[in-house]
N, CA, C and O atoms as a printed pandas DataFrame, in Angstrom:
     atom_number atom_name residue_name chain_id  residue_number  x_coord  y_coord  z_coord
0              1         N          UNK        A               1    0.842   -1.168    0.000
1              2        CA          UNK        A               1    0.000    0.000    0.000
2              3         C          UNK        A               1    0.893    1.239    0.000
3              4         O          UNK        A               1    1.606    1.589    0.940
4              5         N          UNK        A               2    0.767    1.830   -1.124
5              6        CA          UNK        A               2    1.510    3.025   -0.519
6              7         C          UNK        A               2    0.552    4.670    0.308
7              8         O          UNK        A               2   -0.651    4.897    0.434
8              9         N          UNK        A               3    1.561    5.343    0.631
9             10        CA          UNK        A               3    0.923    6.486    1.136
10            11         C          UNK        A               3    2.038    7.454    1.145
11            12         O          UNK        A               3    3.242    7.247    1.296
12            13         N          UNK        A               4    1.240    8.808    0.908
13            14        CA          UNK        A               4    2.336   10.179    0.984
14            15         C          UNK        A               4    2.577   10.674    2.357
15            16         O          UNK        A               4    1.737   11.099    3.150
16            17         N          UNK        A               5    4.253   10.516    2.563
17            18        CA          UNK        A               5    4.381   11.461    3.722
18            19         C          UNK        A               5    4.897   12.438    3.362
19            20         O          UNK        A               5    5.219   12.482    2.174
20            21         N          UNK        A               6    5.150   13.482    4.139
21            22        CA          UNK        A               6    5.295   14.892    4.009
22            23         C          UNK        A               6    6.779   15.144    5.037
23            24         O          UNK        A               6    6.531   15.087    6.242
24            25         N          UNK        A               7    8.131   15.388    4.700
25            26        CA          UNK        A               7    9.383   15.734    5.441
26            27         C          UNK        A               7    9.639   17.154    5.251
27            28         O          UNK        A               7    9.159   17.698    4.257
28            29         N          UNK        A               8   10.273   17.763    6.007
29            30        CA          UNK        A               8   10.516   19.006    5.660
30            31         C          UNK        A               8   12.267   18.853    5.191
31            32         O          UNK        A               8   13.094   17.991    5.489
32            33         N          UNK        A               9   12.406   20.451    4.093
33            34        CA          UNK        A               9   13.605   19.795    3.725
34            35         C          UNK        A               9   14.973   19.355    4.211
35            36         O          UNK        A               9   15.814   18.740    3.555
36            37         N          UNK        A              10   15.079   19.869    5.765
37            38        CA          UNK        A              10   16.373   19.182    6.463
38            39         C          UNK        A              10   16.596   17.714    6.707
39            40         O          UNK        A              10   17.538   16.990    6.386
40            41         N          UNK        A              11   15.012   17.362    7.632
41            42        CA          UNK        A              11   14.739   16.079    7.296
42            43         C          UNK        A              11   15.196   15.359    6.323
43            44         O          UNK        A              11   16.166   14.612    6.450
44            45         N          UNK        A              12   14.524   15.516    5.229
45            46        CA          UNK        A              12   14.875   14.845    4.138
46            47         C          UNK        A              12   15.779   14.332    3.380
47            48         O          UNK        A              12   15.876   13.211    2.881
48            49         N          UNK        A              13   16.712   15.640    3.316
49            50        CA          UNK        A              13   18.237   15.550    3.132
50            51         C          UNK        A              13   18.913   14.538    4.110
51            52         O          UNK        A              13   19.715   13.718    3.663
52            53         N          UNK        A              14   18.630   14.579    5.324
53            54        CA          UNK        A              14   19.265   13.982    6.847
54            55         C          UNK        A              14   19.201   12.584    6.392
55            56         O          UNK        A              14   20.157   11.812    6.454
56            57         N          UNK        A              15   17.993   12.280    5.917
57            58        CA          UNK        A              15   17.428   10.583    5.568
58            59         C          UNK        A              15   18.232   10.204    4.171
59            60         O          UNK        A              15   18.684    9.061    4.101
60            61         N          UNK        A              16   18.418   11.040    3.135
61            62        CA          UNK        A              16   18.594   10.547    1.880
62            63         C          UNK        A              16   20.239   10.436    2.566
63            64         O          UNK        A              16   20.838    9.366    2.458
64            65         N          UNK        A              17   20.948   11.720    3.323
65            66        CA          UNK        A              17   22.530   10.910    3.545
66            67         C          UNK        A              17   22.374   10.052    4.263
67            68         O          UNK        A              17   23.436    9.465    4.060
68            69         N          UNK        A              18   21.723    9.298    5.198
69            70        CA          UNK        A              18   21.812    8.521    5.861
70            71         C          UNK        A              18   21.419    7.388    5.113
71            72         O          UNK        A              18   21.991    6.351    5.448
72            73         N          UNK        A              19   20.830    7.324    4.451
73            74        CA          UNK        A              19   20.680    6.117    2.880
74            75         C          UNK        A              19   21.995    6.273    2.262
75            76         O          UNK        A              19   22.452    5.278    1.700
76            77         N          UNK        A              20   22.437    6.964    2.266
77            78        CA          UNK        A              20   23.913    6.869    1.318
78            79         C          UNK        A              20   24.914    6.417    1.965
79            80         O          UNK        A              20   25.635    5.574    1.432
80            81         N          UNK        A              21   25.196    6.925    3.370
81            82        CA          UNK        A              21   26.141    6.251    4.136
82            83         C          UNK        A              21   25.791    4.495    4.475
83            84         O          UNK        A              21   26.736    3.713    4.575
84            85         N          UNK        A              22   24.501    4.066    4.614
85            86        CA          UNK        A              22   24.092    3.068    4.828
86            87         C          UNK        A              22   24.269    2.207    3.958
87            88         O          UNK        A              22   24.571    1.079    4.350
88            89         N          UNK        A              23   24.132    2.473    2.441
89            90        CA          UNK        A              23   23.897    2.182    1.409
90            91         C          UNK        A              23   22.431    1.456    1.296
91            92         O          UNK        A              23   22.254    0.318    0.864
92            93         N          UNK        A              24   21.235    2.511    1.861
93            94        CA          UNK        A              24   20.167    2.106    1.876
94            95         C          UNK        A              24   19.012    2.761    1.651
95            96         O          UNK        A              24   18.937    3.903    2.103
96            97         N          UNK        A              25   18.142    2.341    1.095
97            98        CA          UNK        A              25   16.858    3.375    0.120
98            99         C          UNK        A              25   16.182    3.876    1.402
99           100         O          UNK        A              25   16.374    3.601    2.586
100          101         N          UNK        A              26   15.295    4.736    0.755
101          102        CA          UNK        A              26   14.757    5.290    1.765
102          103         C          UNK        A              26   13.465    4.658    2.312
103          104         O          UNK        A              26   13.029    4.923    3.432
104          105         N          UNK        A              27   12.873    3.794    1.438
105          106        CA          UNK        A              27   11.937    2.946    2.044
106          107         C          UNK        A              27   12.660    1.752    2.829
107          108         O          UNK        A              27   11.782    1.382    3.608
108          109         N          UNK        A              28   13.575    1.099    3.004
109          110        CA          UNK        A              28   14.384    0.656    3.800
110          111         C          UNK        A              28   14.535    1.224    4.911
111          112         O          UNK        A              28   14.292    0.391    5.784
112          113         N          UNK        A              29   14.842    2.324    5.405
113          114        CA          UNK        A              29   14.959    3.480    6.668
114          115         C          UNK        A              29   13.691    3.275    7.195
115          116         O          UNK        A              29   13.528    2.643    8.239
116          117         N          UNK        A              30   12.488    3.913    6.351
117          118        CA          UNK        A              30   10.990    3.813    6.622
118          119         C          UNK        A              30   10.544    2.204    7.411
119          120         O          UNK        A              30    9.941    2.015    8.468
120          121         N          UNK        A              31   11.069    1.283    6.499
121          122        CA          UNK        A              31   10.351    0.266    6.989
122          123         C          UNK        A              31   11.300   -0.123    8.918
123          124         O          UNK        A              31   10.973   -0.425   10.065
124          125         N          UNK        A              32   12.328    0.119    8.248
125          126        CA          UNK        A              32   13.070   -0.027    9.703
126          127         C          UNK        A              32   12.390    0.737   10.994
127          128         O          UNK        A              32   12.174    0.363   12.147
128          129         N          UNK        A              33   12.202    1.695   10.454
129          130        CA          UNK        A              33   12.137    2.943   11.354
130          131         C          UNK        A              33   10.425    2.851   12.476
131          132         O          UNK        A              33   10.115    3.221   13.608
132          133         N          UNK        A              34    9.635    2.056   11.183
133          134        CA          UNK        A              34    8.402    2.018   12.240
134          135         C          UNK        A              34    8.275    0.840   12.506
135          136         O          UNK        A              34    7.325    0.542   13.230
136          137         N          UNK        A              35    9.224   -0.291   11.995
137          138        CA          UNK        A              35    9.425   -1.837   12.597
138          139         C          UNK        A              35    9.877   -1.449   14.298
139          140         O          UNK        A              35    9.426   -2.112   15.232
140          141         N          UNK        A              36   10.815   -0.292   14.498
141          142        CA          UNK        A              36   11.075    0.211   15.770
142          143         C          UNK        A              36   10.300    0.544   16.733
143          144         O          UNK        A              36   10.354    0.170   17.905
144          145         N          UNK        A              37    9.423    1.399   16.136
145          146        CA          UNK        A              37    8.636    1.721   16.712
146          147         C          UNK        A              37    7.351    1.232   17.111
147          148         O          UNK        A              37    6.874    1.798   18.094
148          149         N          UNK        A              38    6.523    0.112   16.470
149          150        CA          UNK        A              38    5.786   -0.872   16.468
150          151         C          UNK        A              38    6.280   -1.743   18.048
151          152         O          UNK        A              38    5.608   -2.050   19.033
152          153         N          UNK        A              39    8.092   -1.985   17.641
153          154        CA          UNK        A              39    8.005   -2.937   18.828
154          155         C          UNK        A              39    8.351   -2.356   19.997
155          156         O          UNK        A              39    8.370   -3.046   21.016
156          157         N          UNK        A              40    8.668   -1.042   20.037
157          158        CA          UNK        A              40    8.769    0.155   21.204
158          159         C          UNK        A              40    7.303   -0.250   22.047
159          160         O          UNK        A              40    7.193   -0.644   23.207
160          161         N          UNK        A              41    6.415   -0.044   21.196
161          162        CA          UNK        A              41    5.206    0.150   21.669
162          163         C          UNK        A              41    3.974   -1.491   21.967
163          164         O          UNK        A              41    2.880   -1.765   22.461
164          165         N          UNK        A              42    4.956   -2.043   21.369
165          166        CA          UNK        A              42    4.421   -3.824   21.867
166          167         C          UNK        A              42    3.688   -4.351   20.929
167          168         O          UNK        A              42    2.982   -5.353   21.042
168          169         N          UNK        A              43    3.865   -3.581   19.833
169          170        CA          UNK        A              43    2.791   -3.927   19.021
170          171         C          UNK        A              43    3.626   -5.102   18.063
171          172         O          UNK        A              43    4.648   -4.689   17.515
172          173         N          UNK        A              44    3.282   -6.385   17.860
173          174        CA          UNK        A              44    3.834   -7.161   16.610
174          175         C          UNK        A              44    4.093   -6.632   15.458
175          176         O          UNK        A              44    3.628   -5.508   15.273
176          177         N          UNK        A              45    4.736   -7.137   14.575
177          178        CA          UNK        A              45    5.055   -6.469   13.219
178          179         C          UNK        A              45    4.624   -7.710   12.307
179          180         O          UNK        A              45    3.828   -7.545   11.383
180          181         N          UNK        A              46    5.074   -8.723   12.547
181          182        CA          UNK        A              46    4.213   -9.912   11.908
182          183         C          UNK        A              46    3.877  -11.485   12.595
183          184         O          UNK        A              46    4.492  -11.765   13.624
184          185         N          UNK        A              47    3.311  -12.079   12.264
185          186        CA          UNK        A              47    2.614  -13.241   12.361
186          187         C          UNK        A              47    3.436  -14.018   13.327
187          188         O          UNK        A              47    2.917  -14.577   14.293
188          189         N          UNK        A              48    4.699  -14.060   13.082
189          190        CA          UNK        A              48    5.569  -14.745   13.874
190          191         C          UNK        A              48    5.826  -14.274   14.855
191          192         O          UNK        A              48    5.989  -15.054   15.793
192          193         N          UNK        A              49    5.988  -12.782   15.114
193          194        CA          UNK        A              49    5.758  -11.824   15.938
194          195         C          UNK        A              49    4.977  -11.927   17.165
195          196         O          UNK        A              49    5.207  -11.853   18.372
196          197         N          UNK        A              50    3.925  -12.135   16.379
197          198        CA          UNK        A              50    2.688  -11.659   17.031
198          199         C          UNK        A              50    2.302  -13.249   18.228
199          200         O          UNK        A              50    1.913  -13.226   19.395
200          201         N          UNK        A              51    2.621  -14.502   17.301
201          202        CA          UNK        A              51    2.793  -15.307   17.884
202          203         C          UNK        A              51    3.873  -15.838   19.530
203          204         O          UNK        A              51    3.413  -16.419   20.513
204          205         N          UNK        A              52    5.017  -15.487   19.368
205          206        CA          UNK        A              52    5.892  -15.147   20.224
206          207         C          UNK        A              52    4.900  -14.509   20.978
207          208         O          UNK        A              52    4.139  -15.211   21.644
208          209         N          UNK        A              53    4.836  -13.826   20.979
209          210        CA          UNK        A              53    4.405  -12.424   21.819
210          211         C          UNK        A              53    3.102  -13.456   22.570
211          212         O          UNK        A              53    3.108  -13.708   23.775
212          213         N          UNK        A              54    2.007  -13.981   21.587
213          214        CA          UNK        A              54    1.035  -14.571   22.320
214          215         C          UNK        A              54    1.264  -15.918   23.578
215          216         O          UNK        A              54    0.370  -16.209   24.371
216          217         N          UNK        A              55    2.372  -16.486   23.550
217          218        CA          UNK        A              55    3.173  -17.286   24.198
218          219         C          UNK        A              55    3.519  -17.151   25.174
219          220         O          UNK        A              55    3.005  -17.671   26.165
220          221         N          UNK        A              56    4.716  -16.245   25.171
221          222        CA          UNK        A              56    5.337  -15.446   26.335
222          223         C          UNK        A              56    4.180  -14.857   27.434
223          224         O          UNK        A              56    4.398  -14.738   28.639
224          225         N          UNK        A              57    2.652  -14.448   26.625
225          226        CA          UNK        A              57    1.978  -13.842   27.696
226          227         C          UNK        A              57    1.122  -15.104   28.408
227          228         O          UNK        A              57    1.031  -15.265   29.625
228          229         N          UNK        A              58    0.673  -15.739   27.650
229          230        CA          UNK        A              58    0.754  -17.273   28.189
230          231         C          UNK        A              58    1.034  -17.909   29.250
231          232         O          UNK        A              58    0.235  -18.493   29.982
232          233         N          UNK        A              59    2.839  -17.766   29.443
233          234        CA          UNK        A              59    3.326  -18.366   30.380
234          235         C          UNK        A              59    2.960  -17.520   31.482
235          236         O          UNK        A              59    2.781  -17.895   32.641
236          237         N          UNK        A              60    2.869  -16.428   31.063
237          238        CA          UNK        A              60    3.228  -15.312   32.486
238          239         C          UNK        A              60    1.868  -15.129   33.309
239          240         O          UNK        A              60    1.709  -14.515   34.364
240          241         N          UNK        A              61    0.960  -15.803   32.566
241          242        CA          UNK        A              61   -0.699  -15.931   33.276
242          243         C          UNK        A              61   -0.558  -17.394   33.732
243          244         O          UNK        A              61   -1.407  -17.575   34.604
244          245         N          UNK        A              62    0.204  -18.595   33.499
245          246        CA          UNK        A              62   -0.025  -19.745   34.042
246          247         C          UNK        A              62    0.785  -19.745   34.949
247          248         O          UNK        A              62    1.902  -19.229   34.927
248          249         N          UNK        A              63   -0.062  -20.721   36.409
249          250        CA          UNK        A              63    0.277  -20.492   37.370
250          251         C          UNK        A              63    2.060  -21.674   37.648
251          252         O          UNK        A              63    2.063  -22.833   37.233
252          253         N          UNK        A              64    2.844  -21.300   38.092
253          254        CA          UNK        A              64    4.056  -21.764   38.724
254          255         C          UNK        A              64    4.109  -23.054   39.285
255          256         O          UNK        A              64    3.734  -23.149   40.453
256          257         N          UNK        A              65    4.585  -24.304   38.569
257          258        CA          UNK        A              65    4.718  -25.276   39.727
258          259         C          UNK        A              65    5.942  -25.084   40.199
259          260         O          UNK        A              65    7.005  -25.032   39.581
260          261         N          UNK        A              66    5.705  -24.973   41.440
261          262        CA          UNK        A              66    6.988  -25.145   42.297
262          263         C          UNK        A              66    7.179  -26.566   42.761
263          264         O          UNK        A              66    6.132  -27.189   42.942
264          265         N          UNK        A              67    8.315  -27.205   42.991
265          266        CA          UNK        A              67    8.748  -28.509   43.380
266          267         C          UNK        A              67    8.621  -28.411   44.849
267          268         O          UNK        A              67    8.801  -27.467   45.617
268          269         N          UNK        A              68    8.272  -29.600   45.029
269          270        CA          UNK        A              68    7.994  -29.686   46.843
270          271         C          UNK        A              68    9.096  -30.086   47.533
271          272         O          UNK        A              68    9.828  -31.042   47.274
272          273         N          UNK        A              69    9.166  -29.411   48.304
273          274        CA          UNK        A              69   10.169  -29.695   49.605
274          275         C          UNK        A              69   10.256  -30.516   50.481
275          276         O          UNK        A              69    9.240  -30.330   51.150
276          277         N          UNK        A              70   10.949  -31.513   51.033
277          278        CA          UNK        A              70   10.936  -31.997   52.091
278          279         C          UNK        A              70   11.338  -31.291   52.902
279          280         O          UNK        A              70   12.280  -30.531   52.677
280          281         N          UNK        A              71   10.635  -31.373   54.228
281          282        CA          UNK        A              71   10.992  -30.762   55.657
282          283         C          UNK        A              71   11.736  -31.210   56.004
283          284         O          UNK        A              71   11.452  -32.403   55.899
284          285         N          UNK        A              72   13.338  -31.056   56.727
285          286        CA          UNK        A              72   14.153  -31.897   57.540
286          287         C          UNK        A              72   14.281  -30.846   58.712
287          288         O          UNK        A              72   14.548  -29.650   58.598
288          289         N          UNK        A              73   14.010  -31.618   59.956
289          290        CA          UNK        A              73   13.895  -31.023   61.120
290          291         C          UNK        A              73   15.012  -31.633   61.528
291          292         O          UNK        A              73   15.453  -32.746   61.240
292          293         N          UNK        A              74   15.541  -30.558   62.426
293          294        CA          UNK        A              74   16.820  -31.075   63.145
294          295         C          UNK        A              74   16.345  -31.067   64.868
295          296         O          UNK        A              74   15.644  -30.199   65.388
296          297         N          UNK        A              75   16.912  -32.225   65.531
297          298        CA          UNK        A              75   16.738  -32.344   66.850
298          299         C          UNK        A              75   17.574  -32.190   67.416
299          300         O          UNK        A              75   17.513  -32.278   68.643
């Protein structure tokens, strides 16, 4: 899907050298840039992602077996 964003021109320049030093397009930067921010904010980025993520919360709601102890009393 595409869509228009709007940079102002320092920006812009800032991104296109930073594609050049990188040796990387600018939709490359873009996709990086809100892949970051997606997982800043917890949000999955894809399927596999999203999966992980459903797992991990999983464990952290099931309850703990702990191993039982024997008592040794000393007399």
């Amino acid at each position: 899907m595409r869509k228009v964003i709007a940079f102002d021109d320092e920006t812009y320049q800032a991104l296109i050298q930073l594609g050049r030093d990188r040796m990387a397009t600018l939709q490359e930067l873009a996709d990086e840039a809100f892949a970051d921010l997606l997982k800043k904010h917890g949000v999955p980025i894809d399927l596999k992602d999203a999966l992980r993520k459903s797992v991990s919360s999983l464990k952290e709601t099931r309850p703990r077996k702990t191993a039982k102890r024997s008592a040794k009393r000393t007399t």
